[in-house]
Structure formats: C-alpha cells, structure tokens
ROPA-914073 format. One record per atom (N, C-alpha, C): residue number from 1; atom name; z, y, x. Coordinates in Angstrom, 3 decimals. Layout:
! residues N
<roba num="NUM" atome="CA" zz="Z" yy="Y" xx="X"/>
...
This chain:
! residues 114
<roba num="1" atome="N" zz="-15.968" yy="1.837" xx="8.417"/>
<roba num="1" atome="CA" zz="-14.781" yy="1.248" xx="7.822"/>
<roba num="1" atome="C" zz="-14.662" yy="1.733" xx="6.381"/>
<roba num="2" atome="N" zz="-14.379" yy="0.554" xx="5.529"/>
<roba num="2" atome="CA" zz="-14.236" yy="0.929" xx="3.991"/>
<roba num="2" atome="C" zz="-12.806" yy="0.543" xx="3.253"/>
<roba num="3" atome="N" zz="-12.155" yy="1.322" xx="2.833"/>
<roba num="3" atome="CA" zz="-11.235" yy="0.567" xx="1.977"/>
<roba num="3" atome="C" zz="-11.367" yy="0.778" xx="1.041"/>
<roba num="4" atome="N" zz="-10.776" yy="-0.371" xx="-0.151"/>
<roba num="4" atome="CA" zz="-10.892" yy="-0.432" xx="-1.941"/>
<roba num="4" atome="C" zz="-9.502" yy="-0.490" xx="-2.136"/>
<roba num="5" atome="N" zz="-8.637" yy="0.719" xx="-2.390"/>
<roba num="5" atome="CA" zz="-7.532" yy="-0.315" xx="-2.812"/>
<roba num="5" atome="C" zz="-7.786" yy="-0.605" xx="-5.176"/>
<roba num="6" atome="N" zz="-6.543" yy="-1.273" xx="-5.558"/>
<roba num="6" atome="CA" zz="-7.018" yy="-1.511" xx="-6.538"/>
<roba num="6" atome="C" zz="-5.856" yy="-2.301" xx="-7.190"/>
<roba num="7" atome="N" zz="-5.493" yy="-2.336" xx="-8.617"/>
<roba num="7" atome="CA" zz="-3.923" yy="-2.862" xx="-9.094"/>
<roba num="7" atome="C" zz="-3.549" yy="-2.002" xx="-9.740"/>
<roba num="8" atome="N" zz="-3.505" yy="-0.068" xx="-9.481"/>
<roba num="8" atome="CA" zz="-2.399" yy="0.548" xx="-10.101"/>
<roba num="8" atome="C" zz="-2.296" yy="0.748" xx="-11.732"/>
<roba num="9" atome="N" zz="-1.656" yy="1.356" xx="-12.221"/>
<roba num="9" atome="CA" zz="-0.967" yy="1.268" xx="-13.643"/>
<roba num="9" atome="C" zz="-0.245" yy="1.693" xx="-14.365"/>
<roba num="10" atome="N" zz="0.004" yy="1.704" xx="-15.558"/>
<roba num="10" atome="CA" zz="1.282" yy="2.101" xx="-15.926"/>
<roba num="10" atome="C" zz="2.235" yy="1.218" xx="-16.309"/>
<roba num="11" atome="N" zz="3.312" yy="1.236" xx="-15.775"/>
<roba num="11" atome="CA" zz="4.624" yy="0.122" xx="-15.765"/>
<roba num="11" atome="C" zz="5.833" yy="0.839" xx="-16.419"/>
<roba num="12" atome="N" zz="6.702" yy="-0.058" xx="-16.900"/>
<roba num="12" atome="CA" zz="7.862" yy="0.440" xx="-17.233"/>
<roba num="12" atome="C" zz="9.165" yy="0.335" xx="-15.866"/>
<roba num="13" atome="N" zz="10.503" yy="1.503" xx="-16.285"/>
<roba num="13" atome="CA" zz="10.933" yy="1.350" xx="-14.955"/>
<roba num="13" atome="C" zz="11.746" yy="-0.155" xx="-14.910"/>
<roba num="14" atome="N" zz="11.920" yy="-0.858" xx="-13.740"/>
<roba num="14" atome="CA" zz="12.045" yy="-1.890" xx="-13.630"/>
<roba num="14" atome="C" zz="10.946" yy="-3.108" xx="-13.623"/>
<roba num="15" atome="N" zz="9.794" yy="-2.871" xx="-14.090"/>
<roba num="15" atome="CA" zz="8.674" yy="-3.376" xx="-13.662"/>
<roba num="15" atome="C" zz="7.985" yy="-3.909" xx="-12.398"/>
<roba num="16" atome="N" zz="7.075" yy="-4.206" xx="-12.275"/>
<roba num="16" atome="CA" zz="6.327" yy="-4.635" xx="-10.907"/>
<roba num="16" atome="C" zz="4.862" yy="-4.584" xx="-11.129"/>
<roba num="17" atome="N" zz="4.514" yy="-4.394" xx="-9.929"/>
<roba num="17" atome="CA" zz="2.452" yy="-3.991" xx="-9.591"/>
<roba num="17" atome="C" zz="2.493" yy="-4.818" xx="-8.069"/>
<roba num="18" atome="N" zz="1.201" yy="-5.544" xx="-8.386"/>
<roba num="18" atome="CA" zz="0.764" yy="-5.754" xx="-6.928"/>
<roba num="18" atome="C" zz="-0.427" yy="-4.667" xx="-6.657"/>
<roba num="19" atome="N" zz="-0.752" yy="-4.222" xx="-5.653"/>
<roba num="19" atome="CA" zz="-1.272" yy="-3.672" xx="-5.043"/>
<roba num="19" atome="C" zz="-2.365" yy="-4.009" xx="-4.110"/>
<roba num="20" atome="N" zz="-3.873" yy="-3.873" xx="-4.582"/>
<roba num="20" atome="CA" zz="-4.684" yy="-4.455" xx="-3.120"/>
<roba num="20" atome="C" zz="-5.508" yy="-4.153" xx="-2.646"/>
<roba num="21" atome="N" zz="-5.701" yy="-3.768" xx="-0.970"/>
<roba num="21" atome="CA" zz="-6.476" yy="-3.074" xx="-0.271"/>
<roba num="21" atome="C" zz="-7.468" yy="-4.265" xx="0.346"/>
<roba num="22" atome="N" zz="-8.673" yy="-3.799" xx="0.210"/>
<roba num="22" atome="CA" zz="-10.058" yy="-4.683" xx="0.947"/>
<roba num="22" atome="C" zz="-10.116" yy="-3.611" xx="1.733"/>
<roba num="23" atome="N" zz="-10.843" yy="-4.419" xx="2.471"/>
<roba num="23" atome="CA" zz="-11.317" yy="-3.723" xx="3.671"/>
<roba num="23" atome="C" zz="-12.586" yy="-4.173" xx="4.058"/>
<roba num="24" atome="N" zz="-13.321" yy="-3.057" xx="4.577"/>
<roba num="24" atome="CA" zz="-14.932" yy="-3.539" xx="5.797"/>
<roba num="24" atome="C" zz="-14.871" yy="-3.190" xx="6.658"/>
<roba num="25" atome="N" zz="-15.473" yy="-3.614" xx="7.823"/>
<roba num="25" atome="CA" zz="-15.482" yy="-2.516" xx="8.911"/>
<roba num="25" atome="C" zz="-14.407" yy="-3.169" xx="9.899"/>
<roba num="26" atome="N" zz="-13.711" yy="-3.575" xx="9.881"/>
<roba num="26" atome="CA" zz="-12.357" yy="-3.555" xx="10.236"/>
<roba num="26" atome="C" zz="-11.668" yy="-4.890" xx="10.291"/>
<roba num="27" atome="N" zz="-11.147" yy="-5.941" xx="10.848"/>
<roba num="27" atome="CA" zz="-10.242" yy="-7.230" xx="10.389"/>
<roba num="27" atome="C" zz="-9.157" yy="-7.016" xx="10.570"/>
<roba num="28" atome="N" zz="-7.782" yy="-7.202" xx="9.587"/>
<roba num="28" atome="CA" zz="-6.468" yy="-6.753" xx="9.836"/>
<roba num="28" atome="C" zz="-6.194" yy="-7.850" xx="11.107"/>
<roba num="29" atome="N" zz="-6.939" yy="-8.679" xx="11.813"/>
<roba num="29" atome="CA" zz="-6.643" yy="-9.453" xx="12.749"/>
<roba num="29" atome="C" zz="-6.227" yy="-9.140" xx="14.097"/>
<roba num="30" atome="N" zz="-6.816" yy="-7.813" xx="13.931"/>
<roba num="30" atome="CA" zz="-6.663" yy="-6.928" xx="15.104"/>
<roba num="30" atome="C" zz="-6.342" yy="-5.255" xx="14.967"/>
<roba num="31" atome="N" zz="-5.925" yy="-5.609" xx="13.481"/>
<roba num="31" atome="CA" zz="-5.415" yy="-3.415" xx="13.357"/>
<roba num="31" atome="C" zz="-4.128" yy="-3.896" xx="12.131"/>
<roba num="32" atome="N" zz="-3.316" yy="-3.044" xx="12.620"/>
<roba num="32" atome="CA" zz="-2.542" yy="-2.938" xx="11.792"/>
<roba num="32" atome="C" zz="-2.651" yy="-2.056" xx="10.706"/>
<roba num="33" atome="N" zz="-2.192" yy="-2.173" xx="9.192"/>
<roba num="33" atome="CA" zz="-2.944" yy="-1.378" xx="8.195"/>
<roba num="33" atome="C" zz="-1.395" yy="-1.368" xx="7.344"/>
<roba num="34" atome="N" zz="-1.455" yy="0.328" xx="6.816"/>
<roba num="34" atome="CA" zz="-0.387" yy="0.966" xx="6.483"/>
<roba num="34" atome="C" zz="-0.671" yy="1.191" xx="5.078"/>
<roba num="35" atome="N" zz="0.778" yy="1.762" xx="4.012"/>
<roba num="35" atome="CA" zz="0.746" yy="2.031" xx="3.151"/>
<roba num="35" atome="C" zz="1.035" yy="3.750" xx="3.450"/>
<roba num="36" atome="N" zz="0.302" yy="4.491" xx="2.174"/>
<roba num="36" atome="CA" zz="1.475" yy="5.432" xx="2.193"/>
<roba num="36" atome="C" zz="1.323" yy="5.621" xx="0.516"/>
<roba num="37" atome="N" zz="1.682" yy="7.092" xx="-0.276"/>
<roba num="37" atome="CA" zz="1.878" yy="7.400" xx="-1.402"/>
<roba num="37" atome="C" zz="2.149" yy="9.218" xx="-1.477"/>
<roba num="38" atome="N" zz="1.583" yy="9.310" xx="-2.338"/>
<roba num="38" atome="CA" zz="1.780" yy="10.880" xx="-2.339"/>
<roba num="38" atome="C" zz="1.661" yy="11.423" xx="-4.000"/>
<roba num="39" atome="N" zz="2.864" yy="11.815" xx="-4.387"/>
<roba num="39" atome="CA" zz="2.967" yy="12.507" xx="-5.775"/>
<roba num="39" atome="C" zz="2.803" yy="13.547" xx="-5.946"/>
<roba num="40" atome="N" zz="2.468" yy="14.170" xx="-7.431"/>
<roba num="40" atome="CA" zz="1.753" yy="15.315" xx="-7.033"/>
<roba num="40" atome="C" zz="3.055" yy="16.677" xx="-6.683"/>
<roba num="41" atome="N" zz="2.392" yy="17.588" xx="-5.910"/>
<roba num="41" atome="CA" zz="3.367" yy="18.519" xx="-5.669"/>
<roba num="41" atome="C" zz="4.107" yy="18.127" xx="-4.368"/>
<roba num="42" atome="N" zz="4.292" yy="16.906" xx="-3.965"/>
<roba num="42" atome="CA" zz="4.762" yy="16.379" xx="-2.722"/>
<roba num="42" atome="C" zz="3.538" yy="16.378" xx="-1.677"/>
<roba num="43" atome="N" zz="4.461" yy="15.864" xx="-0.353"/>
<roba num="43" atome="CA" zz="3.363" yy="15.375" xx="1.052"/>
<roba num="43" atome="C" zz="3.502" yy="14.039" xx="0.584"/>
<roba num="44" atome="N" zz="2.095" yy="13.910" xx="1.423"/>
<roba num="44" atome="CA" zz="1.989" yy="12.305" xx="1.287"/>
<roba num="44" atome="C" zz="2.788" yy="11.480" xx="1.954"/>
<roba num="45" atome="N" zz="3.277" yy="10.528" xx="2.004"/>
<roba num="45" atome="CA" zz="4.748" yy="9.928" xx="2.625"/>
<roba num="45" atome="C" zz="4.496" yy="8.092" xx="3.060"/>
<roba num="46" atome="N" zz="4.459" yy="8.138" xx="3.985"/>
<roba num="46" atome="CA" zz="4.397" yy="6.505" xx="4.401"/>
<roba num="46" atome="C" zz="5.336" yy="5.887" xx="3.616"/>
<roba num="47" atome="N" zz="5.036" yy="4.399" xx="3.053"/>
<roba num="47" atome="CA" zz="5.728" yy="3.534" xx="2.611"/>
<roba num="47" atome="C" zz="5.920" yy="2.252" xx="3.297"/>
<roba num="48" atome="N" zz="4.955" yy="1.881" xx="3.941"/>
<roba num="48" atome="CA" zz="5.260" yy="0.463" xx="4.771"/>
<roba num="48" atome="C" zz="4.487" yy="0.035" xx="5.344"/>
<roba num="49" atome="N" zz="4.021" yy="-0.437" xx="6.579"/>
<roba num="49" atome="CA" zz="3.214" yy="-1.245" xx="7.255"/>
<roba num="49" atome="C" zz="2.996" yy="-2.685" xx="7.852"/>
<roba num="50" atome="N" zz="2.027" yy="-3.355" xx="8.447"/>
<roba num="50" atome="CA" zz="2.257" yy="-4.664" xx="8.553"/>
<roba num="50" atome="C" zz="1.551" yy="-4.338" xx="9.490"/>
<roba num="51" atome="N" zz="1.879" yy="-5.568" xx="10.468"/>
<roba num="51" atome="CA" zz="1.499" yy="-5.421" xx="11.931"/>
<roba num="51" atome="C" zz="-0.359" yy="-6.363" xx="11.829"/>
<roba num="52" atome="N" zz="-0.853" yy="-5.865" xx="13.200"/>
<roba num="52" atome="CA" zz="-2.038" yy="-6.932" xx="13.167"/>
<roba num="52" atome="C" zz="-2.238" yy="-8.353" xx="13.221"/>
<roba num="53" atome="N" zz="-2.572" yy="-8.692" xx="12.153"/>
<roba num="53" atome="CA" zz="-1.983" yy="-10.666" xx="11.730"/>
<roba num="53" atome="C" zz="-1.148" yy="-10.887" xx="11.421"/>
<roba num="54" atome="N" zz="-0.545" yy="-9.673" xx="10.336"/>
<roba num="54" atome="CA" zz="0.686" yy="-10.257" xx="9.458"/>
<roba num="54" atome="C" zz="1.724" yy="-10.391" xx="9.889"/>
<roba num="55" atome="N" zz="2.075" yy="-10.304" xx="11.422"/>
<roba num="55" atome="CA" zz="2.764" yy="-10.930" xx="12.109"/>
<roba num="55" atome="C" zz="4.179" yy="-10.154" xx="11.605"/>
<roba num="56" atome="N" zz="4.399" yy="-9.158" xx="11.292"/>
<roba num="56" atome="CA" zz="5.767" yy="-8.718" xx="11.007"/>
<roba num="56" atome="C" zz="5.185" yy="-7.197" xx="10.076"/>
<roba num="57" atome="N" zz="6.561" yy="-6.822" xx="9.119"/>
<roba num="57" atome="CA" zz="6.220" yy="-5.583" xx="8.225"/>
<roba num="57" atome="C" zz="7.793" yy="-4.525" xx="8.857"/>
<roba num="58" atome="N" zz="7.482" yy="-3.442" xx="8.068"/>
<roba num="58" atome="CA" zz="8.651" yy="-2.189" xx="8.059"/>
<roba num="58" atome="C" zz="8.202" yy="-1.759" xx="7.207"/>
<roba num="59" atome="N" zz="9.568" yy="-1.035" xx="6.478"/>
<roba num="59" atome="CA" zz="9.495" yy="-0.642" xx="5.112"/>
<roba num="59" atome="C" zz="10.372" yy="0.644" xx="5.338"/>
<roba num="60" atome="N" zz="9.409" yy="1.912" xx="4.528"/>
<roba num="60" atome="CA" zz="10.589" yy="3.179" xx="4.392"/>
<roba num="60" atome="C" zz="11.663" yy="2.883" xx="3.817"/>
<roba num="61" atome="N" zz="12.954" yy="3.787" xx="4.116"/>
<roba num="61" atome="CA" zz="14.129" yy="3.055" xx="3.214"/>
<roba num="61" atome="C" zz="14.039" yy="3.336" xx="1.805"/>
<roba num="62" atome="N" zz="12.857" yy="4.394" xx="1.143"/>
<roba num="62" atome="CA" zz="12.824" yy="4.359" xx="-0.155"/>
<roba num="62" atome="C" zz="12.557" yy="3.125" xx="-0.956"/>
<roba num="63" atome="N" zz="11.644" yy="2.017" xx="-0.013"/>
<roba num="63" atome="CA" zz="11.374" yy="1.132" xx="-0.839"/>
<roba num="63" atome="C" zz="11.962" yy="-0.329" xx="-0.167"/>
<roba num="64" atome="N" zz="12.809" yy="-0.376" xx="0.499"/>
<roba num="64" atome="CA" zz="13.329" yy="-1.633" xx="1.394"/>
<roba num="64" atome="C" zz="14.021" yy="-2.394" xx="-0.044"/>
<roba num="65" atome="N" zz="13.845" yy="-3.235" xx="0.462"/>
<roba num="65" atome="CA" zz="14.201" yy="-4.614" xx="-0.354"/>
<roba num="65" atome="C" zz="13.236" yy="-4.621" xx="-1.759"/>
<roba num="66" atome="N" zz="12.396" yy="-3.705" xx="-1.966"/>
<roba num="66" atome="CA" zz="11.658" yy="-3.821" xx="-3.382"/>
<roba num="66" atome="C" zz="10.087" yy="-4.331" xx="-3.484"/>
<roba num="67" atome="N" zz="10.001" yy="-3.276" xx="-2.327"/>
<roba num="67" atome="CA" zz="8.177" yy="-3.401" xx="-1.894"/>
<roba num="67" atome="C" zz="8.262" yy="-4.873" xx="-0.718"/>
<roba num="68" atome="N" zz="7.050" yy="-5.232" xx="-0.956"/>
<roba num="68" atome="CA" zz="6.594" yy="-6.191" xx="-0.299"/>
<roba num="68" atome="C" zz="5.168" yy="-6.492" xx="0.616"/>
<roba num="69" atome="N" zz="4.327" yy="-6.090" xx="1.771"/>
<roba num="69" atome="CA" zz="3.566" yy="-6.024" xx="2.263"/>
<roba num="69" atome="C" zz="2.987" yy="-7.445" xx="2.335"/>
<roba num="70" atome="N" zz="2.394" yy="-7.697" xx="2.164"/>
<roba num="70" atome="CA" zz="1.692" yy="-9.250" xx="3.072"/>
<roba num="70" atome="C" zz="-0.244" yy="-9.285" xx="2.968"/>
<roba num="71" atome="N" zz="-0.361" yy="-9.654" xx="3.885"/>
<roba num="71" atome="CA" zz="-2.172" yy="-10.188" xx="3.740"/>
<roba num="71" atome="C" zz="-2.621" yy="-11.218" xx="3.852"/>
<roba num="72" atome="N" zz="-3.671" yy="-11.475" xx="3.676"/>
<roba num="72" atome="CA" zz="-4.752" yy="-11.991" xx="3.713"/>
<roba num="72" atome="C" zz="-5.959" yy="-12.227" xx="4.437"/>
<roba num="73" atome="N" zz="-6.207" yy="-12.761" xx="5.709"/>
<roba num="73" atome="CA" zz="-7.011" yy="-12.696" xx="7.037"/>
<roba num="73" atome="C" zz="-8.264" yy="-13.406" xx="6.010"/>
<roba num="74" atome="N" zz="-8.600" yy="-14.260" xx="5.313"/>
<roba num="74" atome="CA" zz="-9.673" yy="-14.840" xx="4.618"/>
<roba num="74" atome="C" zz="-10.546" yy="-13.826" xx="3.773"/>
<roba num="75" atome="N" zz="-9.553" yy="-13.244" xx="3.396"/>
<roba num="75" atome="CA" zz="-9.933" yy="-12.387" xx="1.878"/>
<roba num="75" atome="C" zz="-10.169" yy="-10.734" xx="2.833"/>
<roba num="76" atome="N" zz="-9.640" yy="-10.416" xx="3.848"/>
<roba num="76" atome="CA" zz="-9.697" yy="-9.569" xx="5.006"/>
<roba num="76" atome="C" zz="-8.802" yy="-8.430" xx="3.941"/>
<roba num="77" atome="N" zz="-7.829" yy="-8.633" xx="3.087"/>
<roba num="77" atome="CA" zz="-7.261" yy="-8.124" xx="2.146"/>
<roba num="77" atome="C" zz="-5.470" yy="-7.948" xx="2.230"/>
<roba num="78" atome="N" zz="-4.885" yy="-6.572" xx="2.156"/>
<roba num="78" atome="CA" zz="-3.692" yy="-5.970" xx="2.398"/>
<roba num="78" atome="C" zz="-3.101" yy="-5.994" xx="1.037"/>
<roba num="79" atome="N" zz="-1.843" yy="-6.417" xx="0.701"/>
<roba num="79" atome="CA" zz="-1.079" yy="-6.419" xx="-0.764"/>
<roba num="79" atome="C" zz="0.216" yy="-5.542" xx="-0.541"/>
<roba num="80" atome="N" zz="0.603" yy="-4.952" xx="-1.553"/>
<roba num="80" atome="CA" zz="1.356" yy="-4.072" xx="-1.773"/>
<roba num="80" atome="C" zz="2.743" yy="-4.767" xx="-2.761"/>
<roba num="81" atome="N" zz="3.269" yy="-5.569" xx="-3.154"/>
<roba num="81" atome="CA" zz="3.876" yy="-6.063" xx="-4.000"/>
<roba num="81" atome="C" zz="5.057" yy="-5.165" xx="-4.423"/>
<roba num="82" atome="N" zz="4.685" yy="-4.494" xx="-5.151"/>
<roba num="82" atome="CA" zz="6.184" yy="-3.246" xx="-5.845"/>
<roba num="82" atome="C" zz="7.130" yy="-4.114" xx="-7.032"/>
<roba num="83" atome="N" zz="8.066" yy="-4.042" xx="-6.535"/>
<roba num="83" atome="CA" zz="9.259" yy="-4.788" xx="-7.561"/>
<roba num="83" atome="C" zz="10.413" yy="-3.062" xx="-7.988"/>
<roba num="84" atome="N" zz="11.097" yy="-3.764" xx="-8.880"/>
<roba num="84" atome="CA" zz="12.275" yy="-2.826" xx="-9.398"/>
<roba num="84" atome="C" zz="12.014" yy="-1.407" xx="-9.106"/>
<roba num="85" atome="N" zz="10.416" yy="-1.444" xx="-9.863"/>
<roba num="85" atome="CA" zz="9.891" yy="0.356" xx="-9.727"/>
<roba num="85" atome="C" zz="10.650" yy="1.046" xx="-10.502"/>
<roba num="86" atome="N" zz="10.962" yy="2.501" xx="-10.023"/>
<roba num="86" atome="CA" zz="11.896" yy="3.226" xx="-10.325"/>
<roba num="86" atome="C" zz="10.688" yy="4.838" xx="-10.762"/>
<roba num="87" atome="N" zz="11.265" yy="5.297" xx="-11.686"/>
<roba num="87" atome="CA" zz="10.038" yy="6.522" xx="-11.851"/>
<roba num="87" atome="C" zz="9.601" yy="7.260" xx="-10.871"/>
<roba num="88" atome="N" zz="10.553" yy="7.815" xx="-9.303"/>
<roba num="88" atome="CA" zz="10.591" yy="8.027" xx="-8.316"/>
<roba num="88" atome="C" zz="9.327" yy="7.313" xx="-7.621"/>
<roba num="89" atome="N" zz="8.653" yy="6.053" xx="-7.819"/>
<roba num="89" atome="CA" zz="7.574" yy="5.593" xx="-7.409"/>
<roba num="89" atome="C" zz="6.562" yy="6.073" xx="-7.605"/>
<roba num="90" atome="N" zz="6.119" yy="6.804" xx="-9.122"/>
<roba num="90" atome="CA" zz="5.232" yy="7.152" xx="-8.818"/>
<roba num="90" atome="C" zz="4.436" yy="8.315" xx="-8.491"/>
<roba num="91" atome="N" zz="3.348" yy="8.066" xx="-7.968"/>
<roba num="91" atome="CA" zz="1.859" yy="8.405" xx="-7.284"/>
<roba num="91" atome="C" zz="1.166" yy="7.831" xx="-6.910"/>
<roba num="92" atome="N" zz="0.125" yy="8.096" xx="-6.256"/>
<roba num="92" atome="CA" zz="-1.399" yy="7.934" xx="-6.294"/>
<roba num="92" atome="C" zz="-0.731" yy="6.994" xx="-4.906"/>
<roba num="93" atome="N" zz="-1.335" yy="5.864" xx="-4.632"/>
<roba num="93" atome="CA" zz="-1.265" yy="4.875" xx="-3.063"/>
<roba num="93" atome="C" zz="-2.158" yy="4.609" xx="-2.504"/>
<roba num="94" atome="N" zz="-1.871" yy="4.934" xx="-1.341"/>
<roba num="94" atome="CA" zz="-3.156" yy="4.627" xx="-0.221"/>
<roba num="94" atome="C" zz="-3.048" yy="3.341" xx="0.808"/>
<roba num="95" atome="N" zz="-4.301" yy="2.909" xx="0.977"/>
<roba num="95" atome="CA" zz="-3.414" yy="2.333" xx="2.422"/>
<roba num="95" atome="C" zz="-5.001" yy="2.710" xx="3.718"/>
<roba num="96" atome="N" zz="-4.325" yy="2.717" xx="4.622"/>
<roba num="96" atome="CA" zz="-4.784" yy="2.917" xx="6.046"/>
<roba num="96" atome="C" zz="-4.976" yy="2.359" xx="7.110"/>
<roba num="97" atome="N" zz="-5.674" yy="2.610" xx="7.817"/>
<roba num="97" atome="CA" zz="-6.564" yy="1.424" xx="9.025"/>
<roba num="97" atome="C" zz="-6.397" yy="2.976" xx="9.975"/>
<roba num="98" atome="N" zz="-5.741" yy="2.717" xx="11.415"/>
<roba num="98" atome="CA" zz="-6.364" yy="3.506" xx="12.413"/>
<roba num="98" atome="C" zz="-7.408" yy="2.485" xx="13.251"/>
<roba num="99" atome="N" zz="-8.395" yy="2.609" xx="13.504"/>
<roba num="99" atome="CA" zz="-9.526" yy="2.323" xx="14.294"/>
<roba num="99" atome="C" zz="-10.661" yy="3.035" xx="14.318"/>
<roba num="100" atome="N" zz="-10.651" yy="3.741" xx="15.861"/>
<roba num="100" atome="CA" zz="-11.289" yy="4.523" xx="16.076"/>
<roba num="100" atome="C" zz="-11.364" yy="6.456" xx="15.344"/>
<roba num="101" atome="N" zz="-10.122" yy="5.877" xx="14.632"/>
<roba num="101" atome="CA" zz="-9.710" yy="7.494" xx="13.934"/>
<roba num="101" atome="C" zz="-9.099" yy="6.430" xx="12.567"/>
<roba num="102" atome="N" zz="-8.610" yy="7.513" xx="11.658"/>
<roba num="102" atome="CA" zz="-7.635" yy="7.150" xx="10.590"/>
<roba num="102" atome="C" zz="-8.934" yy="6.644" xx="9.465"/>
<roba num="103" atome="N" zz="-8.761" yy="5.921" xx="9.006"/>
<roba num="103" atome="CA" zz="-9.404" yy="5.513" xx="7.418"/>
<roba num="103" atome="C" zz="-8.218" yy="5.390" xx="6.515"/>
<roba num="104" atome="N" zz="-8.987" yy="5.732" xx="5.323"/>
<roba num="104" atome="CA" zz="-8.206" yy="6.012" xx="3.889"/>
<roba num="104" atome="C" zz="-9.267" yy="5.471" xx="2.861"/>
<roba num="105" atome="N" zz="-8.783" yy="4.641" xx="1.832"/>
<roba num="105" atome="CA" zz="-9.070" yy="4.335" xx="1.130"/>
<roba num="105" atome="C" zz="-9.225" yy="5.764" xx="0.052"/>
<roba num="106" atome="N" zz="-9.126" yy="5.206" xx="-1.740"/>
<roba num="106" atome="CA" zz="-9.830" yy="6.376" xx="-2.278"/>
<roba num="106" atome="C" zz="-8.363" yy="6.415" xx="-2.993"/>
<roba num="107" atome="N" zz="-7.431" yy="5.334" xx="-3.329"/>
<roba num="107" atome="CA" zz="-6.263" yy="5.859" xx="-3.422"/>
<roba num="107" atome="C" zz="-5.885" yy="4.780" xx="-4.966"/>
<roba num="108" atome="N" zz="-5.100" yy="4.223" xx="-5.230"/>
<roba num="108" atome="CA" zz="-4.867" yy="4.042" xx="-7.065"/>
<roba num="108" atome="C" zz="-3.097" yy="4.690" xx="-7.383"/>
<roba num="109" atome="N" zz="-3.609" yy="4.681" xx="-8.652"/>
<roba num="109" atome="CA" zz="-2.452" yy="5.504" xx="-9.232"/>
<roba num="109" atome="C" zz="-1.455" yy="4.589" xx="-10.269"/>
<roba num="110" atome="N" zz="-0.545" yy="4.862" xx="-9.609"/>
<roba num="110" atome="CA" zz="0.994" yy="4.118" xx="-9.979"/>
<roba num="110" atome="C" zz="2.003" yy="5.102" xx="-10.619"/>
<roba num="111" atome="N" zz="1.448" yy="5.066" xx="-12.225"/>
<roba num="111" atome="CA" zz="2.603" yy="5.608" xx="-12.869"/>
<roba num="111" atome="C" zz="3.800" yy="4.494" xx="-13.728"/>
<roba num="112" atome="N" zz="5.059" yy="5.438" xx="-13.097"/>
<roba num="112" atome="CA" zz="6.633" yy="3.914" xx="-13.795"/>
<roba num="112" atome="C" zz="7.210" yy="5.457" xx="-15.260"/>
<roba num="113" atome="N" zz="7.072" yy="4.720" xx="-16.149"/>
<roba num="113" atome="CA" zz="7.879" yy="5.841" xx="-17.227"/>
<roba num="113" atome="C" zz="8.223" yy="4.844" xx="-18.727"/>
<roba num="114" atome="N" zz="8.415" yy="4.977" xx="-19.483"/>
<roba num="114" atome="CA" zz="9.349" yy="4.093" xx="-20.526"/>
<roba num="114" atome="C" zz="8.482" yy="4.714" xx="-21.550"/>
C-alpha cells in the first residue's frame, strides 16, 4: 500500500487548499481512508474521515463546517478541501488507509499566516 498525498502550501488566514491523497495497494471501495494533522510540538490529531465508497464523512469539531472530505473511486484518490483556514491549521497532513495494519502517506505541509 502507497500513499501520495499532495496540494499543501502557504495560504493566507481565510484562504483555502485542496488536499490529495492517491493511493496503491488499496481501493477506497472497500477501506475507509482518514485524515489526520500534526503540528510541530503537538500529537498528531485526526481531522476527518470518509467511509468506504464515499458513502458518508465525520469531521473533528476543529474543522466541522470548513474541511471537506470527498473521493474519487476512478482516480482511486481522497480530497481534503480546507476552507476558512485559520493559523491554528497549520501542519504537516496525512491521510491513512487501515488494511492489513495502518498506512501513512509521507505527509504535505499546510502553512496559514498573513
């Protein structure tokens, strides 16, 4: 199993990044695949997940109503859609596949500052 994620940046606060995880190994058709985020000096901290086939998301309450999960079964590809980023957003983002044990991508980095 491989993930790429790929998108991050530097934004101003109030800005937006999409976010996007490929995958091998793996079809989100049948695994559900998670976000998380980890700044430095912090634990790494889940941000949101989407079920297997899109079928439904959950969002930490840090990012409810801002972030946006959705995929892509063609592209075998996970999106991250960050709206009304707040400097509090950033760090480095991952996203994750459990199958057969945890996979982690290599991570991109989401800095929000003026």
């Amino acid at each position: 199993v491989q993930l790429v994620e790929s998108g991050g940046g530097l934004v101003q606060p109030g800005g937006s990044l999409r976010l996007s995880c490929v995958a091998s190994g793996v079809t989100f058709s049948s695994s559900g695949m998670h976000w998380y985020r980890q700044a430095p000096g912090k634990e790494r901290e889940w941000v949101g997940s989407i079920t297997s086939g899109g079928r439904s998301t959950v969002y930490a309450d840090s990012v409810k109503g801002r972030f946006t999960i959705s995929s892509d079964s063609a592209k075998n590809t996970v999106y991250l859609q960050m709206d009304s980023l707040k400097p509090e957003d950033a760090a480095v983002y991952y996203c994750n596949v459990w199958y057969f044990g945890a996979h982690w991508g290599q991570g991109t980095q989401v800095t929000v500052s003026s």
